[in-house]
C-alpha positions as CSV (number, residue, x, y, z in Angstrom):
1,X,-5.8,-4.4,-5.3
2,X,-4.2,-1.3,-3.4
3,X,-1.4,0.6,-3.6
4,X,0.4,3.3,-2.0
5,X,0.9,6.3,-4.2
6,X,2.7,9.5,-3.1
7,X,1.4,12.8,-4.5
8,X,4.1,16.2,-4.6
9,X,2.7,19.1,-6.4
10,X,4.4,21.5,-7.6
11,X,3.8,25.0,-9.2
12,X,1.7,23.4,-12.4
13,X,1.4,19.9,-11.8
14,X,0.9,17.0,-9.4
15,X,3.0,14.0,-9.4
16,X,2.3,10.5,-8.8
17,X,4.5,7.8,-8.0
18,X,4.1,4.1,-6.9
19,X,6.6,2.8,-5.1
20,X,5.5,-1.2,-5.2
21,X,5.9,-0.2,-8.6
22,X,9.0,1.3,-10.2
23,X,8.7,3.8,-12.7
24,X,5.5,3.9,-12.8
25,X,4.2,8.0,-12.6
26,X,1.5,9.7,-13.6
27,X,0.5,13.2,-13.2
28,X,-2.2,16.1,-13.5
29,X,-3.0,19.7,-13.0
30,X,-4.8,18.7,-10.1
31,X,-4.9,15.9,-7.5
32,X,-8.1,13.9,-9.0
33,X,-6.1,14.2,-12.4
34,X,-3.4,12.9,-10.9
35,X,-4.8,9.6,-9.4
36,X,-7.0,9.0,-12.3
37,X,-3.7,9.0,-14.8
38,X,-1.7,7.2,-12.4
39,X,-4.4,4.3,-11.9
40,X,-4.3,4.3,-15.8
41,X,-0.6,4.0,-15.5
42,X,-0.8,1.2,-13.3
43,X,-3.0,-0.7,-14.7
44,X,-0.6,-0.8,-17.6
45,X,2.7,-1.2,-15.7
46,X,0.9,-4.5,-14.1
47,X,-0.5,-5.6,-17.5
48,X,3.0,-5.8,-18.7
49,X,4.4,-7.3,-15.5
50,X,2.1,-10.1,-15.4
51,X,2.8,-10.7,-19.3
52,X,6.9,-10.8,-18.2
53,X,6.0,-13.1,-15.2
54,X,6.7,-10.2,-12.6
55,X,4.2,-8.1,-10.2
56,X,4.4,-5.4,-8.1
57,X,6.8,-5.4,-5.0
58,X,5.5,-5.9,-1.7
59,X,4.8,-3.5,0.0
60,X,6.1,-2.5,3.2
61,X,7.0,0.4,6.0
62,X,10.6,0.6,4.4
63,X,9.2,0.7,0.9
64,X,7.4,3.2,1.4
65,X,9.5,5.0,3.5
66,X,12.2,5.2,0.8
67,X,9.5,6.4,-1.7
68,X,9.0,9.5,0.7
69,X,12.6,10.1,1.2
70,X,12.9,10.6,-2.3
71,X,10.0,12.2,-2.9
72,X,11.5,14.8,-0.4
73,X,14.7,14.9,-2.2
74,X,12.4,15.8,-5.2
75,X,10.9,18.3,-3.4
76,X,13.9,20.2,-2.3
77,X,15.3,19.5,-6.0
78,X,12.2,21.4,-7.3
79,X,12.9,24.2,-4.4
80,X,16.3,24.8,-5.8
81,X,15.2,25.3,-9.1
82,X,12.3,27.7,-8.3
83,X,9.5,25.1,-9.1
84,X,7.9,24.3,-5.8
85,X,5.9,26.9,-3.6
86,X,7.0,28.2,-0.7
87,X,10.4,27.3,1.5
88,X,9.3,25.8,4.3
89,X,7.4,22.6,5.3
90,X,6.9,19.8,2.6
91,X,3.4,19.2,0.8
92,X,3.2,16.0,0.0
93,X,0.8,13.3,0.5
94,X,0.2,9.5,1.1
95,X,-2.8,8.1,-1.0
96,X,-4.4,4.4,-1.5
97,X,-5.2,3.6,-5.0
98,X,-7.5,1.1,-6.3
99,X,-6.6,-0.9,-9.6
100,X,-9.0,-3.2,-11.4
101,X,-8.8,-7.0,-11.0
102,X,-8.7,-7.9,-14.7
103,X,-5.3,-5.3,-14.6
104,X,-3.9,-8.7,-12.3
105,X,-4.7,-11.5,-14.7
């Protein structure tokens, strides 16, 4: 299975959120870290899911739109309080991340 994630470094980090499914993060110093502790993360967020009858949401263009959008709002958030490089242009980025099978059952 695949998901969209959306990566947004910052001065220390880089964060990882899935918008098919909410609340689920993970982060890393770099952008490798980051997918590999968001995978983790979702692998556990669909563990519990399926074990509460629910699953991810379905992905589409206005999912993932509204991910971005607040991504950006994160972004200029982070701006504001001196965490994010630079003050123009936004460095962010769109990434496919692929969870195990047995994380489904």
């Amino acid at each position: 299975m695949r998901y969209t994630t959306i990566l947004v470094p910052d001065s220390e980090w880089v964060s990882a959120s899935v918008p098919a499914m909410p609340g689920c993060v993970g982060r890393g110093h770099t952008r490798d870290e980051a997918l590999a502790n968001v995978r983790e993360a979702m692998e556990d967020w669909l563990e519990t899911e399926w074990e509460r009858g629910g699953g991810p949401l379905l992905e589409t263009p206005e999912l993932i739109s509204t991910g971005v959008a607040k991504a950006l709002q994160l972004i200029e958030t982070m701006r504001k309080a001196g965490d994010a490089l630079g003050d123009g242009g936004y460095d962010l980025e769109l990434a496919t991340v692929d969870v195990s099978e047995a994380a489904s059952i």
